[in-house]
N, C-alpha and C positions, 0 to 999 in steps of 0.2 A: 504494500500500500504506500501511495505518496501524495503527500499532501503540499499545499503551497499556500501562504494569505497574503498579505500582501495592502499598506496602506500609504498613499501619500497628500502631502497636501501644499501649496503653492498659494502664499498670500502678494498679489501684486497691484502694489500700491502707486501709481503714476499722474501726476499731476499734467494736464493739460497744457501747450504751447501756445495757445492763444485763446483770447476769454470769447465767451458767448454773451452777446447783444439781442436783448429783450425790450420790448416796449411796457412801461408800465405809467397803465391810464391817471389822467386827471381824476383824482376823488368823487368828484362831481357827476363824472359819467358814469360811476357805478349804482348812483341813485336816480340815473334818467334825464338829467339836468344837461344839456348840452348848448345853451346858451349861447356860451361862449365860445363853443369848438370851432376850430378853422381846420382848413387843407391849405398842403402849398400845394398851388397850380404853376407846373412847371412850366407855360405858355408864355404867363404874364408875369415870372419867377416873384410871384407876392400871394400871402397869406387869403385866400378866401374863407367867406362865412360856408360853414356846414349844412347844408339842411337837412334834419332827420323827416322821413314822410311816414303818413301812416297807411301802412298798407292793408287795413279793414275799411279804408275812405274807396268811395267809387274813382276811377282815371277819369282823368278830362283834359282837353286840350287847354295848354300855356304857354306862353312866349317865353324863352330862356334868351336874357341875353346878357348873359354871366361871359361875355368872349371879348378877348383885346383889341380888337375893331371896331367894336361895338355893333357887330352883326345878333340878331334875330333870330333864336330858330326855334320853330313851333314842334314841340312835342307833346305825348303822353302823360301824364303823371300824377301821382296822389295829392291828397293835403297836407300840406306839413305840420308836425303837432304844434300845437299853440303855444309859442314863445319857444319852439325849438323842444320840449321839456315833455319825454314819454310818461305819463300821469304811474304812478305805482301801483294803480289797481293791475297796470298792462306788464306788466313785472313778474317774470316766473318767480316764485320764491328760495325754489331749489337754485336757480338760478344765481341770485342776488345773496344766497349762501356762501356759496361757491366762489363769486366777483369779493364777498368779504375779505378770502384769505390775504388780495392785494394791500389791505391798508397793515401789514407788517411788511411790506415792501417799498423803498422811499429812492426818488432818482439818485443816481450816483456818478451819474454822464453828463456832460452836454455835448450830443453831436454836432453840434456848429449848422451854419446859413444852408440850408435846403433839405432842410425836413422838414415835417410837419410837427409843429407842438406833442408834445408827449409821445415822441414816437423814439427809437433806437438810445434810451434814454437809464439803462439799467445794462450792468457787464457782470458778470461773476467767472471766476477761475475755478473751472469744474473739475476734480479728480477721479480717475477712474479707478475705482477698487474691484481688483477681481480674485474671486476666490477657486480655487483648483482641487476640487480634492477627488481621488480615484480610488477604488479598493477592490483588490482583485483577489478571484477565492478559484482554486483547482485540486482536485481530488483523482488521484487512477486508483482503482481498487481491482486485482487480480484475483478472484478468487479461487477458479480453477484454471487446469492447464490452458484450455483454449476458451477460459472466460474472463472477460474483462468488461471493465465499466469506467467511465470517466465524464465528469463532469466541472467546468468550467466556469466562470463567470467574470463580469467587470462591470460595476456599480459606479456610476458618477453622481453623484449628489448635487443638487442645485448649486450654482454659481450665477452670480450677479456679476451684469454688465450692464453700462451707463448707458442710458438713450434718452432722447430729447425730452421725454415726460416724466423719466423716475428710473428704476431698475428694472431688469428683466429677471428674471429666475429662469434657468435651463439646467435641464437635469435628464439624464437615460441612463439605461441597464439592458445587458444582454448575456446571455446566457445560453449553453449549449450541451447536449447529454449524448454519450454514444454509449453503445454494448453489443455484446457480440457472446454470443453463448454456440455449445454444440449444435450440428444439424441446424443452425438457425440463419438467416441472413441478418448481416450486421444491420442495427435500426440506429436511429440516429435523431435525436430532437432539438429546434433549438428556436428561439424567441429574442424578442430586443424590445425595449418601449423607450419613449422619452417623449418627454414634456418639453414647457414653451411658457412662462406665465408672466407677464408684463404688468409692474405696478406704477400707477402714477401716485 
């Protein structure tokens, strides 16, 4: 009989070579309030007013003439909400749960002349930690002259890798059995699985 186990494990800790650029909103937009928002339009490279519309209003024909020549042009389109300002009945709440987490987030950037207000306004230096570990198990067992048995395996346990929303978890196993007895034909069985689970 021979037996074998077998464990190891690789902790790799590496910090990233250049930081990741996040927008994180004006306070005000996560209560509906958009007032004040602007875009740069890169046409007329200056700052335009925003309009949020509401899209439960019926379309109707309007003149847009939001353009640097001061041309015309007749489109489509809703009502805009009143004073800019989506009322909080109209507010998912799971939602506005969720938009919460931002107020422990505060700018730490300024991208300079052509962006938009509150926009590429947040960097952080992301470290990738990865963890490795493998354990491998083999058994041959001989019991008779022309019987044998053996069985195999390799277990990889979840390890975390960085992706743009949180960790991933990855993790498989496989495994395989052979034997062979008198007057028999050798059989032989063997399996693998793995997982995939992504946390934000």
């Amino acid at each position: 009989m021979f037996f074998l186990a077998g464990y190891e494990q690789i902790n790799d800790i590496t910090p990233n070579t250049s930081y990741n650029t996040y927008s994180d909103p004006n306070p005000t937009w996560i209560t509906g309030d958009f007032s004040t928002a602007t875009y740069w339009n890169s046409t007329t490279q200056s700052l335009q007013p925003l309009t949020i519309y509401d899209p439960l209003t019926p379309l109707h024909t309007v003149q847009d003439c939001n353009y640097p020549d001061g041309k015309c042009v007749t489109k489509q389109a809703h009502d805009a909400f009143a004073g800019n300002v989506i009322p909080k009945a109209r507010i998912d709440q799971v939602a506005a749960n969720i938009l919460g987490y931002l107020s422990y987030l505060s700018p730490n950037v300024n991208p300079g002349a052509g962006y938009a207000p509150w926009t590429n306004n947040y960097q952080n230096l992301q470290v990738e930690n990865d963890h490795w570990r493998n354990i491998v198990v083999k058994i041959d067992y001989k019991r008779m002259k022309r019987t044998h048995s053996r069985f195999t395996g390799l277990i990889r346990p979840a390890r975390s890798l960085p992706l743009g929303c949180g960790r991933s978890q990855i993790g498989s196993s496989q495994w395989n059995g052979q034997g062979t007895a008198p007057a028999a034909q050798p059989t032989s069985l063997s399996g693998r699985a793995s997982s995939n689970r992504t946390s934000c």
